[in-house]
Backbone as CSV, one residue per row, in Angstrom:
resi,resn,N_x,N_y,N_z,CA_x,CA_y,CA_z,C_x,C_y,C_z
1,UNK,15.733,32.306,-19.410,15.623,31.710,-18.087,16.963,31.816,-17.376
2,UNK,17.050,31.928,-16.505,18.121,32.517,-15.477,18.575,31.225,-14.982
3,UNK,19.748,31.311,-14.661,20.415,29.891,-14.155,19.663,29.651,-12.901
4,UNK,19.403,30.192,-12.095,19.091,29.846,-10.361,20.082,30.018,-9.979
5,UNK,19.883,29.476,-8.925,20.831,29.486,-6.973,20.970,28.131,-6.899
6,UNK,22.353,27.613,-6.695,21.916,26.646,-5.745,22.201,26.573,-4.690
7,UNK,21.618,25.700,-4.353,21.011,25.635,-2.990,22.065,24.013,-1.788
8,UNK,22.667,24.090,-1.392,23.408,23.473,-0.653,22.712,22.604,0.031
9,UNK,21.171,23.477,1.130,20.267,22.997,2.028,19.116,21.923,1.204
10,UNK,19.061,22.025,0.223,17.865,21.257,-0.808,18.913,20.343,-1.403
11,UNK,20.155,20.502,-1.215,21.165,19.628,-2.574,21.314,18.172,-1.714
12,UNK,20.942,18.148,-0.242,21.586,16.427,0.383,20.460,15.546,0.056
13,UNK,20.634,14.287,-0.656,19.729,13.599,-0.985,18.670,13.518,-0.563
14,UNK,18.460,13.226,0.821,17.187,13.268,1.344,16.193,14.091,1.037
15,UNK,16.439,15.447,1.259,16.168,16.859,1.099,15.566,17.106,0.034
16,UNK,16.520,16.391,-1.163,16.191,17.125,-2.577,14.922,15.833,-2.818
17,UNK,15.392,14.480,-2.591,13.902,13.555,-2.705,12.870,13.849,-2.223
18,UNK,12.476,14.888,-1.032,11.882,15.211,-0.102,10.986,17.031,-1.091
19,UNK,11.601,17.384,-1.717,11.521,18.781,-2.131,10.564,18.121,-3.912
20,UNK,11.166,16.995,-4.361,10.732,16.775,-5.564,9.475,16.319,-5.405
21,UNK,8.941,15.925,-4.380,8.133,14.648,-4.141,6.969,16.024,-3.734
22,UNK,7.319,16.995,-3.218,6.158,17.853,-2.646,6.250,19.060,-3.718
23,UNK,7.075,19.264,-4.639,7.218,20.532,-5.788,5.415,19.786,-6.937
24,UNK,5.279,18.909,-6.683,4.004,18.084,-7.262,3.043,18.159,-6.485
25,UNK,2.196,18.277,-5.522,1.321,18.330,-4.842,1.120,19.513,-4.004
26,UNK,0.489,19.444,-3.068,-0.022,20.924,-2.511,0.513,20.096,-0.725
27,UNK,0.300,18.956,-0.247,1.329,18.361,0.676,0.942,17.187,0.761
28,UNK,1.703,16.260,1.415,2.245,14.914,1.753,2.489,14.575,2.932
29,UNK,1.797,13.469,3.047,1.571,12.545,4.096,3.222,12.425,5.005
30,UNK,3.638,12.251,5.987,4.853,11.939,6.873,4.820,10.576,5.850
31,UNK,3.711,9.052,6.005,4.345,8.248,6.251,4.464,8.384,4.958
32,UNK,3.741,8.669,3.722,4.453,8.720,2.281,5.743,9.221,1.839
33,UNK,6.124,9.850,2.615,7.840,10.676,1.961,8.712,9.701,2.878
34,UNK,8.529,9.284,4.251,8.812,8.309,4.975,9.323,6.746,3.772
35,UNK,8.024,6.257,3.249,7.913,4.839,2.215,8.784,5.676,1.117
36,UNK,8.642,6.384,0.830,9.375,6.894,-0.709,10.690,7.113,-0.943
37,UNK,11.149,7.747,0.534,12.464,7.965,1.151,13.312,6.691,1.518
38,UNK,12.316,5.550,1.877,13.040,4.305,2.219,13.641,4.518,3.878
39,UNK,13.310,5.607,4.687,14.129,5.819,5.633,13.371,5.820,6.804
40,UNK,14.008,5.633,8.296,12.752,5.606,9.451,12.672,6.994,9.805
41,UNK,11.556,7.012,10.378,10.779,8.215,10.855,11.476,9.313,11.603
42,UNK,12.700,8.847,12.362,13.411,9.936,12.755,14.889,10.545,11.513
43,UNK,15.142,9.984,11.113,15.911,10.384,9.684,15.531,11.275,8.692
44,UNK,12.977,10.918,8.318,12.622,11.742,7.643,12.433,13.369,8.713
45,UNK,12.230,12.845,10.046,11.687,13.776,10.543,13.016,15.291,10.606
46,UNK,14.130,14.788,10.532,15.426,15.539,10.743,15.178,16.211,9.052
47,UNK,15.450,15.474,8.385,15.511,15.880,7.161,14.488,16.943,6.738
48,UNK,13.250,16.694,7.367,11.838,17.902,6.994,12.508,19.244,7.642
49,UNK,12.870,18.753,8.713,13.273,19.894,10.239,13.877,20.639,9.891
50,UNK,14.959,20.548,8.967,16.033,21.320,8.605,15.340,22.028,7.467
51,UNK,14.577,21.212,6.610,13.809,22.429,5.293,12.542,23.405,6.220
52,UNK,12.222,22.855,7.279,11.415,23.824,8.165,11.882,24.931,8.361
53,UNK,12.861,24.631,9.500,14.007,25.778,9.748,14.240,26.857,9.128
54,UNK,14.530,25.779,7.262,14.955,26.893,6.707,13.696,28.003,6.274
55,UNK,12.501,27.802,6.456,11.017,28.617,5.662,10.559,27.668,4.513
56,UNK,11.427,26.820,4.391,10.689,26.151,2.783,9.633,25.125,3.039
57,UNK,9.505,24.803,4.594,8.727,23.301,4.641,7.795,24.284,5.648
58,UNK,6.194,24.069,5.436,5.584,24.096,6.158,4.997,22.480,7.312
59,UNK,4.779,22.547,8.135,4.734,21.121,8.538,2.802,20.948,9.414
60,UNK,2.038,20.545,8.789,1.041,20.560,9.568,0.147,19.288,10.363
61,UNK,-0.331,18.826,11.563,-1.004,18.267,12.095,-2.635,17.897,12.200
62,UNK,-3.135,16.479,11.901,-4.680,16.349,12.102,-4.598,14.925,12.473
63,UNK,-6.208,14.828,12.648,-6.520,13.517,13.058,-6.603,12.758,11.776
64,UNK,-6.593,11.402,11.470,-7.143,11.249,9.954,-7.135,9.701,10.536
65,UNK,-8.218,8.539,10.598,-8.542,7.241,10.571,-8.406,7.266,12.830
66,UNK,-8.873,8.474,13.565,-8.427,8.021,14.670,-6.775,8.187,14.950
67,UNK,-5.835,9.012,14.087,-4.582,8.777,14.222,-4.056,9.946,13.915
68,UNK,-3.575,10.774,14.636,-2.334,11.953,14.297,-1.960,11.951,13.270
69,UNK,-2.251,12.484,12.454,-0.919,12.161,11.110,-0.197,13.774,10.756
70,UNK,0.914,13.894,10.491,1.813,14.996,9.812,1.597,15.031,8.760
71,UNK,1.578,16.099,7.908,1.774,16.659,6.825,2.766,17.468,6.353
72,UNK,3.405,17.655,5.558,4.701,18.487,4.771,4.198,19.074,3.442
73,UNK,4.011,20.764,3.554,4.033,21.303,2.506,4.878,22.091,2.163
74,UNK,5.174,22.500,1.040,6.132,23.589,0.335,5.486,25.199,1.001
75,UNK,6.334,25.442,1.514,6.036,27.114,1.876,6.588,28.278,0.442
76,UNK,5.670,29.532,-0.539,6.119,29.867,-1.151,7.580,30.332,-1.558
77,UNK,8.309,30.208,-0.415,9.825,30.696,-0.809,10.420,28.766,-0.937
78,UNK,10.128,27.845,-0.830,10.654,27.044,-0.544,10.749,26.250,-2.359
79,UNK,9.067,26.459,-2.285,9.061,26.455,-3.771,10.237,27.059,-5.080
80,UNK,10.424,28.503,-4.521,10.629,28.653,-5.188,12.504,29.039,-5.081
81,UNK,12.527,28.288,-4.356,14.133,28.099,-3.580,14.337,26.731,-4.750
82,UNK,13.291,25.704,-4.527,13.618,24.546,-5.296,13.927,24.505,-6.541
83,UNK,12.582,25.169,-6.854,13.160,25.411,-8.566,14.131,25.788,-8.941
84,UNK,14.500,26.918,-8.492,15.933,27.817,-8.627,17.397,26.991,-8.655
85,UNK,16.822,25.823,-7.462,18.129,24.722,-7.641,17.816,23.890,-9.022
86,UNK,17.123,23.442,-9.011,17.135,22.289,-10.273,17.265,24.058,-11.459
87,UNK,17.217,24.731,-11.488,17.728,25.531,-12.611,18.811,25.562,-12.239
88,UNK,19.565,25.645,-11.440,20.852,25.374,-11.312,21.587,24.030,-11.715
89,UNK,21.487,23.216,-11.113,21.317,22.030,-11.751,21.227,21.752,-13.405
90,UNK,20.060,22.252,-13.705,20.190,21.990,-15.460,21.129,22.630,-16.158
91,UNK,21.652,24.001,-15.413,22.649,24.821,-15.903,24.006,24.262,-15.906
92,UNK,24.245,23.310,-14.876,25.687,22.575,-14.770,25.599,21.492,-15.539
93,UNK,24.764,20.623,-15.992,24.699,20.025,-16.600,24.256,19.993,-17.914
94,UNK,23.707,20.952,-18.269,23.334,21.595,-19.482,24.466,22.165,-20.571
């Protein structure tokens, strides 16, 4: 297994809580990474924006209870941007 990359853009806390939380599911609710993150809505929304930006966050829109809601998924390079860090990661600490 190859050390990885790391990754600078996935390494600021938010980011990387934000990357672990969706490397598990297929995507996630705004207000769930929002509650999980502990942070308000414009803090998570910056924090997604920037993994958008980069290709790793897909970000999608629906109705769900009468209400707009956002979604955040892993885009395939983002995935596999992440992993590559936590292999990095295990490698420095390993």
């Amino acid at each position: 297994m190859s050390a990885g990359t790391f990754d600078p853009l996935i390494h600021a806390p938010h980011r990387l809580q934000i990357c672990a939380m969706l490397d598990t599911v297929d995507k996630v609710e705004f207000a769930l990474l929002r509650d999980g993150l502990g942070v308000s809505e414009s803090v998570l929304s910056k924090q997604v924006k920037a993994l958008e930006d980069a290709g790793y966050v897909k970000v999608s829109k629906g109705a769900r209870e009468g209400r707009v809601r956002s979604w955040a998924a892993f885009t395939k390079a983002g995935k596999k941007a992440y992993r590559d860090h936590v292999a990095a990661l295990r490698a420095i600490v390993g």
